[in-house]
SERO-4910 file (N, C-alpha, C, O; in steps of 0.05 Angstrom, whole numbers):
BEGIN
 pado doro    nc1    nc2    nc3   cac1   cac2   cac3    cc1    cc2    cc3    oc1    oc2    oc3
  Unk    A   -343   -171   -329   -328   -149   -316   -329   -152   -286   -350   -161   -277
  Unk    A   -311   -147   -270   -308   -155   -247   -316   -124   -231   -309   -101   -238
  Unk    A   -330   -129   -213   -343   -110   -201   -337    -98   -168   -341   -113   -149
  Unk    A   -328    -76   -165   -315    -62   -144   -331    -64   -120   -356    -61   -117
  Unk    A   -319    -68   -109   -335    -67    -75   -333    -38    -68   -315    -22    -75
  Unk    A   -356    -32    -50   -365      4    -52   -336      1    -26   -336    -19    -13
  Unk    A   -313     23    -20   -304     30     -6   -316     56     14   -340     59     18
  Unk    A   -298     71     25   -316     84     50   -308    111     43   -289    127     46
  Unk    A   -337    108     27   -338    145      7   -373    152     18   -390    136     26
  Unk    A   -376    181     16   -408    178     13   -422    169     -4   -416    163    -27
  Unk    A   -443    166      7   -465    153    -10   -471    156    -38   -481    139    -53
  Unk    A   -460    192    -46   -465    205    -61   -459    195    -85   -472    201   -105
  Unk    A   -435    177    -84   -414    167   -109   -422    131    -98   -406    113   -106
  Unk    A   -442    126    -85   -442     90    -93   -460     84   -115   -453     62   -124
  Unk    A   -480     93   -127   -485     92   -149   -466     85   -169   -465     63   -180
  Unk    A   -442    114   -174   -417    107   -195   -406     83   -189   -404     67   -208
  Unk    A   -395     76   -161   -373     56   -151   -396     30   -159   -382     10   -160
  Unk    A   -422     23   -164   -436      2   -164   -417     -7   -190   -400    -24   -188
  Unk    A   -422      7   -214   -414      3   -247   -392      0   -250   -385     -6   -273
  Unk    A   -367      5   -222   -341     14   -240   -331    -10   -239   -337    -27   -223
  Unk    A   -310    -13   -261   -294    -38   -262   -267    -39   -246   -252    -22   -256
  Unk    A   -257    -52   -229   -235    -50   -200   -209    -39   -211   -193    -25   -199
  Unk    A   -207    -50   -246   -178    -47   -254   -161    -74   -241   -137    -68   -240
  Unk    A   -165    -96   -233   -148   -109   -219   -141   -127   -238   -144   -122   -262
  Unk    A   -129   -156   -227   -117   -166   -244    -99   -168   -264    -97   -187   -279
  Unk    A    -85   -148   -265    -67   -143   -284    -38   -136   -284    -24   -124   -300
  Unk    A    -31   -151   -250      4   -133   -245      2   -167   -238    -16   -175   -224
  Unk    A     23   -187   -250     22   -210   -234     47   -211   -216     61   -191   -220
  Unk    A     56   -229   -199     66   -225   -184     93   -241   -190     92   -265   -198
  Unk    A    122   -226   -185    152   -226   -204    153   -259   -187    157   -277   -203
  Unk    A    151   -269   -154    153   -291   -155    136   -317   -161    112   -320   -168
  Unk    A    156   -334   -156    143   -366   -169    154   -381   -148    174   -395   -152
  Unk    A    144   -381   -125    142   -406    -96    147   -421   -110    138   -422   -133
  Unk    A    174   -450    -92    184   -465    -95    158   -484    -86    142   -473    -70
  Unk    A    151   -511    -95    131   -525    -90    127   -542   -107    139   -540   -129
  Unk    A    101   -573   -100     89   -582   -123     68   -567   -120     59   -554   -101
  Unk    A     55   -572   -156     34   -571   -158     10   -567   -141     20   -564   -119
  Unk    A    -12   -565   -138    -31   -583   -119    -37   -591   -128    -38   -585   -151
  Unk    A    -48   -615   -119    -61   -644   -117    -97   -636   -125   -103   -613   -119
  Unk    A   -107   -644   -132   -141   -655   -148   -150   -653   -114   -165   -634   -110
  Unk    A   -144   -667    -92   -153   -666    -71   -157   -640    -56   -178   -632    -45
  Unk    A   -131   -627    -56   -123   -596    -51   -144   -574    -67   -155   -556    -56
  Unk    A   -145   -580    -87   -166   -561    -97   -199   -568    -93   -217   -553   -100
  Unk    A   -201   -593    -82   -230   -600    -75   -233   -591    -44   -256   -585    -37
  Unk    A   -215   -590    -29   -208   -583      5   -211   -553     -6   -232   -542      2
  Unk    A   -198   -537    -23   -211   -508    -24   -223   -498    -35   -226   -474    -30
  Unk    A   -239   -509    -61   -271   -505    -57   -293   -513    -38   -317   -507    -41
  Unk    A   -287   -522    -26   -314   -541     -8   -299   -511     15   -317   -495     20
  Unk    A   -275   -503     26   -277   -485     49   -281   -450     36   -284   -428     48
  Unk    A   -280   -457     10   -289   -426      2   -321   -418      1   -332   -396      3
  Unk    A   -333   -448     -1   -361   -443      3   -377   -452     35   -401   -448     37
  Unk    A   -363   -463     57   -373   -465     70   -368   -453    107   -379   -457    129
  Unk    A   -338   -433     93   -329   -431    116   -333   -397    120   -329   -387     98
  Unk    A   -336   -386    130   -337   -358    136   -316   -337    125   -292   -343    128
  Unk    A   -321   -315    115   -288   -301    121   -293   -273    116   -290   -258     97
  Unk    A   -304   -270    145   -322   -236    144   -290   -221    153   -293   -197    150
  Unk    A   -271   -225    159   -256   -195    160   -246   -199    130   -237   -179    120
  Unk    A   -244   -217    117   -233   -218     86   -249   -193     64   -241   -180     44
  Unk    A   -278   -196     82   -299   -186     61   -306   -154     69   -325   -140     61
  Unk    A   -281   -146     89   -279   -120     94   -254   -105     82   -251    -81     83
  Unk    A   -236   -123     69   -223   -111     54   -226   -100     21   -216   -109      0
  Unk    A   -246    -75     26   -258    -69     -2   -248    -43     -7   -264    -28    -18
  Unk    A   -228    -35     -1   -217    -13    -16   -186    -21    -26   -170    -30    -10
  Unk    A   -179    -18    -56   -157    -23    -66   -138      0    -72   -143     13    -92
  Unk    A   -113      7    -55   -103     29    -68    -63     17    -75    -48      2    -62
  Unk    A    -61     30    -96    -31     17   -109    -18     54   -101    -26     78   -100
  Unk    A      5     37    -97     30     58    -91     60     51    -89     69     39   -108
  Unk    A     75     58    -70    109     57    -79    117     61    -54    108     80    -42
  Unk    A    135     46    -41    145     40    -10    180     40    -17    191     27    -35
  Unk    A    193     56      1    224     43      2    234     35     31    229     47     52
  Unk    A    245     19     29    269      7     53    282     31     73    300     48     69
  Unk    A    264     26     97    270     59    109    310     53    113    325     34    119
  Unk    A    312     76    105    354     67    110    357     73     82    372     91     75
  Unk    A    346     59     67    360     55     41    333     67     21    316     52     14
  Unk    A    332     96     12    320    105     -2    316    103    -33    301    115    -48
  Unk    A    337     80    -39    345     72    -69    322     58    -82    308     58   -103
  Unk    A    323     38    -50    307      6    -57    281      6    -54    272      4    -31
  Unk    A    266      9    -73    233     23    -86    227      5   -100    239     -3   -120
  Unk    A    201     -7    -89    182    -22   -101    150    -18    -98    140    -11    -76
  Unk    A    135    -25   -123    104    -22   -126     88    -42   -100     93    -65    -93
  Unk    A     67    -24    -89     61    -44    -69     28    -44    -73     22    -20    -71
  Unk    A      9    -58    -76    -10    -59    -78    -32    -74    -61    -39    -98    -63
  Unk    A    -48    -41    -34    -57    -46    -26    -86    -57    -20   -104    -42    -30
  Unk    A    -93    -75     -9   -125    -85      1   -133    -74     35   -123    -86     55
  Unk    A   -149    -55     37   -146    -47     52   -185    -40     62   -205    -37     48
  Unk    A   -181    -40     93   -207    -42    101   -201    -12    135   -181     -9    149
  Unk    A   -228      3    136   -226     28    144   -247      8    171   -268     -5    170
  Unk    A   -228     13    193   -245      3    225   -268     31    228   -292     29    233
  Unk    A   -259     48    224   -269     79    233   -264    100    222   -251     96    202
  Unk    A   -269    121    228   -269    143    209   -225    153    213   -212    165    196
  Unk    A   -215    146    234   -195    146    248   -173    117    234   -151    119    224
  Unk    A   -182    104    235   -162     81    221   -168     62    204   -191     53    203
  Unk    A   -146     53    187   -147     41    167   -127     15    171   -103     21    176
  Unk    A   -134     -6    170   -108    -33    165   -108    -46    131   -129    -53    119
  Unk    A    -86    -48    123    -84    -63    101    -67    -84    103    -52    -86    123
  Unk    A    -67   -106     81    -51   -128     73    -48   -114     43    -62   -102     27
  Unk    A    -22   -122     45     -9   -107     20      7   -133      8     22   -145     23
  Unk    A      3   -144    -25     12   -153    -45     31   -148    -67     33   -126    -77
  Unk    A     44   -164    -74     55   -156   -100     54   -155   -128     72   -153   -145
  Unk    A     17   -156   -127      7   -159   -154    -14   -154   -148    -15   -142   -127
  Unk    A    -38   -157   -160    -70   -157   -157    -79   -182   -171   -102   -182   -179
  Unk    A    -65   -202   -176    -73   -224   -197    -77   -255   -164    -70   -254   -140
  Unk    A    -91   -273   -179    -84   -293   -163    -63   -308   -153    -67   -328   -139
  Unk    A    -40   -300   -161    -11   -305   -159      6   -289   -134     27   -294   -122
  Unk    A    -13   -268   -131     -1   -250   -118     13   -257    -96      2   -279    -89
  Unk    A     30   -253    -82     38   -263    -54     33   -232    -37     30   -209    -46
  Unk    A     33   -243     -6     26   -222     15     56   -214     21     70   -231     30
  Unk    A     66   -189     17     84   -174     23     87   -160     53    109   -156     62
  Unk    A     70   -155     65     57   -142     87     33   -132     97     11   -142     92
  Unk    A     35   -109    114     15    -96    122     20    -62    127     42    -51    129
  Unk    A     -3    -52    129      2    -20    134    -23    -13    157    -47    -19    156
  Unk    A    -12     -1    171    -36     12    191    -40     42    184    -22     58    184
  Unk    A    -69     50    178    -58     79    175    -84     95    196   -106     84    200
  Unk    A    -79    113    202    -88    137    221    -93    160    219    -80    170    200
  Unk    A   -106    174    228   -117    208    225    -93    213    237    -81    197    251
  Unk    A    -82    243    229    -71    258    243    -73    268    272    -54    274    286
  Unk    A   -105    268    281   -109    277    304   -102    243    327    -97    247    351
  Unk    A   -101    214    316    -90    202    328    -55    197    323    -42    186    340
  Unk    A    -48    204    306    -16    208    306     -2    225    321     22    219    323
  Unk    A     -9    246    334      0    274    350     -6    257    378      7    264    398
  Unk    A    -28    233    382    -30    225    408     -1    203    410      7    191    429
  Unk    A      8    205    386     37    173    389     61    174    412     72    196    413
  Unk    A     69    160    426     87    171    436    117    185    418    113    188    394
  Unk    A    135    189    425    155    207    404    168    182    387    169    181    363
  Unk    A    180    159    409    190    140    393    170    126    376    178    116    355
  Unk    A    147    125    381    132    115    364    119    121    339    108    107    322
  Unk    A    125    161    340    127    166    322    150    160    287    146    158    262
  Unk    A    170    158    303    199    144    279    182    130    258    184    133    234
  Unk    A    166    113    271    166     92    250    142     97    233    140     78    217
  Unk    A    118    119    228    103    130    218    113    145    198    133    159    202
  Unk    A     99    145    171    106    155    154     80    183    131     62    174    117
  Unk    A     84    206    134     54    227    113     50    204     92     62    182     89
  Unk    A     27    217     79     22    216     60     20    235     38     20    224     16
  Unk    A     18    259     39     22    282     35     29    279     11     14    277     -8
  Unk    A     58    277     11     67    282    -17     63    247    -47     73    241    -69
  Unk    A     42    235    -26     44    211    -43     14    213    -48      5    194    -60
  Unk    A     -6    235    -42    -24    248    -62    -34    266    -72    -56    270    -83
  Unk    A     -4    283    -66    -11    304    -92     12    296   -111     13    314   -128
  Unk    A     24    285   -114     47    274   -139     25    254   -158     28    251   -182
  Unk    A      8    244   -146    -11    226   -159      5    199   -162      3    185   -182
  Unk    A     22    193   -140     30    170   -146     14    153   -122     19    128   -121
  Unk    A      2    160   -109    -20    135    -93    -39    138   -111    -42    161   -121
  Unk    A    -56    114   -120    -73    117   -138    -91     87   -119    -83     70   -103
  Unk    A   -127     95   -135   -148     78   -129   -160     59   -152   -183     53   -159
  Unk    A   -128     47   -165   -147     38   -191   -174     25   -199   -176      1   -193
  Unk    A   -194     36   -208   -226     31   -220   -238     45   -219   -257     51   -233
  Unk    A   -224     63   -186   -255     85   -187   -246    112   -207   -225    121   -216
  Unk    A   -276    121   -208   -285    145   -217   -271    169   -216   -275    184   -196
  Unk    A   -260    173   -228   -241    209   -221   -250    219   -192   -237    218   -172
  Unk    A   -274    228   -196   -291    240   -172   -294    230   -142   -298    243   -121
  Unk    A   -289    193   -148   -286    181   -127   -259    182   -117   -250    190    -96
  Unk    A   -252    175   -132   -216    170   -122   -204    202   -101   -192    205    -80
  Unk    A   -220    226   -129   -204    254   -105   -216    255    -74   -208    267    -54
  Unk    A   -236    241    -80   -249    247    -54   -236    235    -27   -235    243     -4
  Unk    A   -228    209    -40   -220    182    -23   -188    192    -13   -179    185      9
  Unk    A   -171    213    -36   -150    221    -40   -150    244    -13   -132    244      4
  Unk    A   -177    267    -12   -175    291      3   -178    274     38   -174    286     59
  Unk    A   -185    252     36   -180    239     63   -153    226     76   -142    224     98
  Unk    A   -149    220     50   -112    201     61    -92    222     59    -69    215     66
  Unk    A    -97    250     49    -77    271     46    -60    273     76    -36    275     77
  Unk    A    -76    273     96    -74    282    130    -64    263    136    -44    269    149
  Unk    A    -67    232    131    -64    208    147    -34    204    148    -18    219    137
  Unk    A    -28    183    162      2    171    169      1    139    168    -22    129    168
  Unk    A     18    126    167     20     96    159     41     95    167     60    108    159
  Unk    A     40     74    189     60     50    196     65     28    172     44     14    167
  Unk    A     87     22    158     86    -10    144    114    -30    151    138    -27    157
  Unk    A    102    -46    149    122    -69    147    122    -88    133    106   -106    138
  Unk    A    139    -90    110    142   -121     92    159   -137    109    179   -134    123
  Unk    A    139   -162    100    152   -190    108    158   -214     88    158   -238     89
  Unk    A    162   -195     70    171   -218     46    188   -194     29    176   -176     17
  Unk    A    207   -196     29    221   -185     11    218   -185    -23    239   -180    -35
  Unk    A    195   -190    -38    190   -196    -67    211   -181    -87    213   -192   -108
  Unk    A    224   -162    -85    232   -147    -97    252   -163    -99    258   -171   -121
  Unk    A    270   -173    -72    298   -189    -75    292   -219    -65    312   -233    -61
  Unk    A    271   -229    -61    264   -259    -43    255   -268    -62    231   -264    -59
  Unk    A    258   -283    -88    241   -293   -112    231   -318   -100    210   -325   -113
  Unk    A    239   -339    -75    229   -359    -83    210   -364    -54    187   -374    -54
  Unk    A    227   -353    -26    216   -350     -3    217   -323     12    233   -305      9
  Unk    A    189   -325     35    197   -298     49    223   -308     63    223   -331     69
  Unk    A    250   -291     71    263   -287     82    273   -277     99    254   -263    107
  Unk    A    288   -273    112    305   -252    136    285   -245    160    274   -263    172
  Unk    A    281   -209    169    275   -205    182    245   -187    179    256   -167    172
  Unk    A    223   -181    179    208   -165    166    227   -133    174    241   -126    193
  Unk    A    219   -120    151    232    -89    154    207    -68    154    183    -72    150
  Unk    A    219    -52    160    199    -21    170    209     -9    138    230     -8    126
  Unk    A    179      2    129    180     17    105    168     44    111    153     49    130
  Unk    A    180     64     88    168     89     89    156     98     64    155     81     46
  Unk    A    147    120     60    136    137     39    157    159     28    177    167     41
  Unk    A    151    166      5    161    192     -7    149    218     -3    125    222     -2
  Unk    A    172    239      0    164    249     16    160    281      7    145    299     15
  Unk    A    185    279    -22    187    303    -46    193    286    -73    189    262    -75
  Unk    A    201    302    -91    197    302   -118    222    303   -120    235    320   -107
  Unk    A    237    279   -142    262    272   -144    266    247   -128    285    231   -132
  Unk    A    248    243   -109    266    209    -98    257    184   -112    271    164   -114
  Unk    A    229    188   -124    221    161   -129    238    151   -162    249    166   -177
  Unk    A    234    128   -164    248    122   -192    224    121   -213    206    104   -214
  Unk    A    229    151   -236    206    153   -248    190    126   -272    167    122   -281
  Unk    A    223    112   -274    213     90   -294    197     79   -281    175     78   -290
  Unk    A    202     67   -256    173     45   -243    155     56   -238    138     40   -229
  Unk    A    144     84   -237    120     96   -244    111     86   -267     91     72   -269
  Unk    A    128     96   -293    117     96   -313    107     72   -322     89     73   -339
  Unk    A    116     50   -314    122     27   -315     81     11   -301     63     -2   -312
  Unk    A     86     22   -277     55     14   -266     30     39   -284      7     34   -290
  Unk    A     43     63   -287     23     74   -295     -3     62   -322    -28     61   -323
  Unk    A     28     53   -345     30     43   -365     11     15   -367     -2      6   -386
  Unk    A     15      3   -337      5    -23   -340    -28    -15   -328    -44    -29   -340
  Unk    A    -37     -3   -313    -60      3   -299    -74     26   -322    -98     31   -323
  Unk    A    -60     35   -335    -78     53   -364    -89     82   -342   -112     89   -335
  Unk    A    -68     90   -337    -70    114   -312    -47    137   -317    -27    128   -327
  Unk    A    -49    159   -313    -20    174   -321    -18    192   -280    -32    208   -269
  Unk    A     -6    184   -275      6    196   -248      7    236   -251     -4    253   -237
  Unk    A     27    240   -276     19    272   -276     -7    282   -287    -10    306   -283
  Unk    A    -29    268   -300    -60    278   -292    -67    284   -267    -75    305   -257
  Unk    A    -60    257   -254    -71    264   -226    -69    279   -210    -86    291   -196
  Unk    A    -35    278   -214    -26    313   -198    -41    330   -207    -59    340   -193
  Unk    A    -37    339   -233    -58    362   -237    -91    354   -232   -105    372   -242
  Unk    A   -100    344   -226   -130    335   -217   -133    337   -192   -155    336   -181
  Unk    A   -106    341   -178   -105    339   -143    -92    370   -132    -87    379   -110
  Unk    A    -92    377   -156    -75    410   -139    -96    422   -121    -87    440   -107
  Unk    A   -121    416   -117   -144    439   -108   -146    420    -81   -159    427    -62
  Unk    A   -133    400    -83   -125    383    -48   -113    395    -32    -91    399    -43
  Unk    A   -112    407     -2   -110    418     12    -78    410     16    -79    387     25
  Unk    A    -57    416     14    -31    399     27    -29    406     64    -25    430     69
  Unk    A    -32    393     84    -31    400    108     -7    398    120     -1    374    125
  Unk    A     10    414    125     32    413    139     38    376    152     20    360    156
  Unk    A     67    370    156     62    344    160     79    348    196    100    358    204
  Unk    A     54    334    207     65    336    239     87    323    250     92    300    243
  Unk    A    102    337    271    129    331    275    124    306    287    106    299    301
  Unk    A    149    291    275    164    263    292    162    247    265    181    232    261
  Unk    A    137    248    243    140    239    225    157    235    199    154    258    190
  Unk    A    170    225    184    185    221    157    216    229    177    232    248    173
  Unk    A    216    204    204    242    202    219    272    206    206    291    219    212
  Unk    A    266    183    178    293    176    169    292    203    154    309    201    136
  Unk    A    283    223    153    292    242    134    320    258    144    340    267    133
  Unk    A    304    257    183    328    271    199    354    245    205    369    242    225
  Unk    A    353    234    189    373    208    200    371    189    222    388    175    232
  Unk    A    332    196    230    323    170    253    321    158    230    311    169    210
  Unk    A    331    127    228    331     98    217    327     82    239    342     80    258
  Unk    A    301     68    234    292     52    252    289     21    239    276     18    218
  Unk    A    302     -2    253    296    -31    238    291    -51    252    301    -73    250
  Unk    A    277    -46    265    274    -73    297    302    -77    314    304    -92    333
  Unk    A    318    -64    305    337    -75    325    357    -88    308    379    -89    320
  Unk    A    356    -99    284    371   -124    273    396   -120    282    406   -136    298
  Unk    A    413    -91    271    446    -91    285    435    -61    287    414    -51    280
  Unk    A    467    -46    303    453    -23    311    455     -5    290    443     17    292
  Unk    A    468    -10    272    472      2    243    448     -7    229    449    -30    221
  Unk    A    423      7    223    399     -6    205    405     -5    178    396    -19    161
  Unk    A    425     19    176    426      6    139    444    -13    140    438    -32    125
  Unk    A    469    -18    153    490    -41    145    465    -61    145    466    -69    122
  Unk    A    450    -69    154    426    -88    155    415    -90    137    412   -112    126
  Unk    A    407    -71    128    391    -71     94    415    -83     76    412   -105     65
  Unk    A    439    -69     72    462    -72     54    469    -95     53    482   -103     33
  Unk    A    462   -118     79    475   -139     83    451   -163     79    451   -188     80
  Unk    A    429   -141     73    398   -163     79    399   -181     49    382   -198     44
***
């Protein structure tokens, strides 16, 4: 049984988090990189550097949370994103985000996420590109697959407040063989009715999790108003690096 790394809960629940099983391994990842094989040599070059080389910020990514990102512009284009993610401070969080939890997985991006009380310090434009979390845990569709009921709400009554910047740089959803194009700015959901419920059902189904338990397991979660400048594209700020000045013809054309 593969065994969870304690994430940044109290003490109270590392006992439970010692026993629990991660849930991982089990979403593999839709692409198949163009390539050979590796070589007998290649796999002797990375065991000899998995045992002799260091990789302490690797071994800080010990909290796993899976959820659902769309193409800010284009609210259609929704895919499962599954984060590895490591907490600097009680204030921020960085992740590398995958498209699986299996060894196949490829790196899709990253997410930075923040307290509220440093999001209100953002400048305004820098707000655009920040996205709540709010409604992505009390719908119960961010989820902590392995841990403990008890752990997870707890882990949940912290990310309720927070905000996240993301960006994919590999398109997996439409890039089957390479990353492509330009990296894009992603957002969150934000009400009930946008996400597509089959690909819920779909990860729920595969992780042995039901998303409407959770909601009901999360109603006694505080919902905190969500501070202005955030969920931009809702008011029709669409933000994309710049690509053209039309950000969805960009997506439409990506």
């Amino acid at each position: 049984m593969t065994r969870c790394p304690l994430s940044a809960l109290p003490a109270l629940l590392a006992a439970a988090l010692l026993t629990t099983a991660c849930g991982d391994n089990n979403t593999r990842s839709p692409v198949q990189a163009p390539g050979a094989e590796k070589s007998a040599k290649t796999k002797v070059l990375e065991a000899g550097a998995d045992v002799l080389q260091g990789k302490a910020p690797l071994q800080k990514l010990n909290m796993y949370l899976d959820g659902f990102h769309f193409y800010n512009g284009a609210l259609g284009q929704q895919m499962e994103a599954h984060h590895f993610c490591a907490k600097l401070n009680e204030d921020v969080t960085q992740c590398v985000i995958y498209d699986g939890n299996g060894p196949d997985a490829k790196i899709m991006g990253i997410e930075y996420i923040v307290s509220k009380k440093l999001f209100e310090q953002l400048p305004t434009e820098e707000k655009k590109l920040w996205h709540s979390h709010v409604h992505e845990v009390k719908s119960g569709t961010l989820v902590a697959p392995g841990l403990p009921d008890v752990a997870e709400h707890e882990l949940m009554e912290e990310l309720v407040s927070t905000y996240g910047k993301t960006f994919h740089t590999w398109h997996t959803d439409r890039d089957k063989t390479l990353p492509l194009g330009t990296p894009l700015l992603m957002m969150g959901f934000t009400r009930d009715g946008q996400i597509d419920t089959a690909m819920v059902a779909r990860r729920d189904q595969r992780l042995g999790i039901s998303s409407r338990q959770k909601r009901r397991q999360r109603a006694d979660i505080v919902a905190p108003p969500v501070a202005p400048g955030a969920n931009a594209w809702e008011k029709g700020e669409v933000r994309q690096l710049g690509i053209v000045p039309d950000a969805q013809a960009a997506l439409r054309h990506h």
